[in-house]
N, C-alpha and C positions, 0 to 999 in steps of 0.2 A: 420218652425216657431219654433223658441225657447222660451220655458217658460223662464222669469225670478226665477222666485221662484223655480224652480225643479231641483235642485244641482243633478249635472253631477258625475257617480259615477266612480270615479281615482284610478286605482290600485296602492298601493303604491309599489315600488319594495320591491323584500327577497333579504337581503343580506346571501349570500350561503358562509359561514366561510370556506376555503379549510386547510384541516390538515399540519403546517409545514412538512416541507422535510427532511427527513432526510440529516445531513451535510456528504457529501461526502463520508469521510472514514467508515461510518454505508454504503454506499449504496453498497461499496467495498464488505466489509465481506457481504453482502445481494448475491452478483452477483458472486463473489468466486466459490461458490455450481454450479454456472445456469455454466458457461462458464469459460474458462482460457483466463488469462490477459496476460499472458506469452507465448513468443512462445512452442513450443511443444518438445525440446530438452533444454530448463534452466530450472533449478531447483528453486523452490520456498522457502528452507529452511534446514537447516543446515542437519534435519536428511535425507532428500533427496540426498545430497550431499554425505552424506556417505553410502548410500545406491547402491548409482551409481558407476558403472562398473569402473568407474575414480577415485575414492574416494581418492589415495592417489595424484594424481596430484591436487585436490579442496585443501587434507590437506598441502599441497605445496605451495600453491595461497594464504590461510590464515593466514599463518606462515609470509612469503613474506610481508602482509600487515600489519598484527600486525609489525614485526620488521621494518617495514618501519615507523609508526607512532608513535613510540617510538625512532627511530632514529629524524625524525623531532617535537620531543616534543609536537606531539599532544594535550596531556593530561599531568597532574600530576595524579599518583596514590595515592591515599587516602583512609582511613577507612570512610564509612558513621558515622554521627553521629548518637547516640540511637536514634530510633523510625522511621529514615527515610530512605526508601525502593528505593534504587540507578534505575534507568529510567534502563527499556532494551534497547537493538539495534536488531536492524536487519540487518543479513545477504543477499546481493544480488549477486547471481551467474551467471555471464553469461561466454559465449563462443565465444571468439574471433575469427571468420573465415578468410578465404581467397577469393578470386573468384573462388577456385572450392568447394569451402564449406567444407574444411580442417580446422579442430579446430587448432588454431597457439597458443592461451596463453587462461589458464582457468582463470578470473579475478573473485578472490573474495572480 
């Protein structure tokens, strides 16, 4: 039997707010420290590169590519104008093998 009169009590739902995510490249540098993204023989950055037993065949690979993107007019070289701090780059080194896992060309 149901009372008319006696309002049935309705839990209303909680909305439970979840904290945005961080955008990807924050989750990077987050997971850097925990695990390597890279295999276990490339180098992750230029002082790396020169620290490695290869060091003048990587400075060999970079020379190689600067003078290649100045031969094909990649850029114009220019002075920033006052106030405004030119974008970095980044360096990526890998190790080109063979099938018996012979380094064949160091690409930087």
């Amino acid at each position: 039997m149901c009372d008319a009169n006696v309002a049935e009590h309705v839990e209303t739902p909680v909305v439970v707010e979840t904290p945005p995510q961080p955008r990807s490249s924050a989750r990077l540098h987050e997971l850097r420290g925990k695990l390597s993204l890279l295999d276990d023989d490339e180098l992750a950055n230029y002082a790396e590169a020169m620290m490695d037993p290869d060091s003048v065949k990587w400075q060999s690979s970079m020379r190689f590519e600067i003078d290649s993107m100045g031969d094909n007019q990649v850029w114009n070289l220019v002075d920033p104008p006052d106030g405004i701090r030119p974008k970095e780059c980044k360096g990526i080194y890998k190790k080109k093998k063979d099938m018996d896992g012979n380094v064949y060309v160091y690409k930087a």
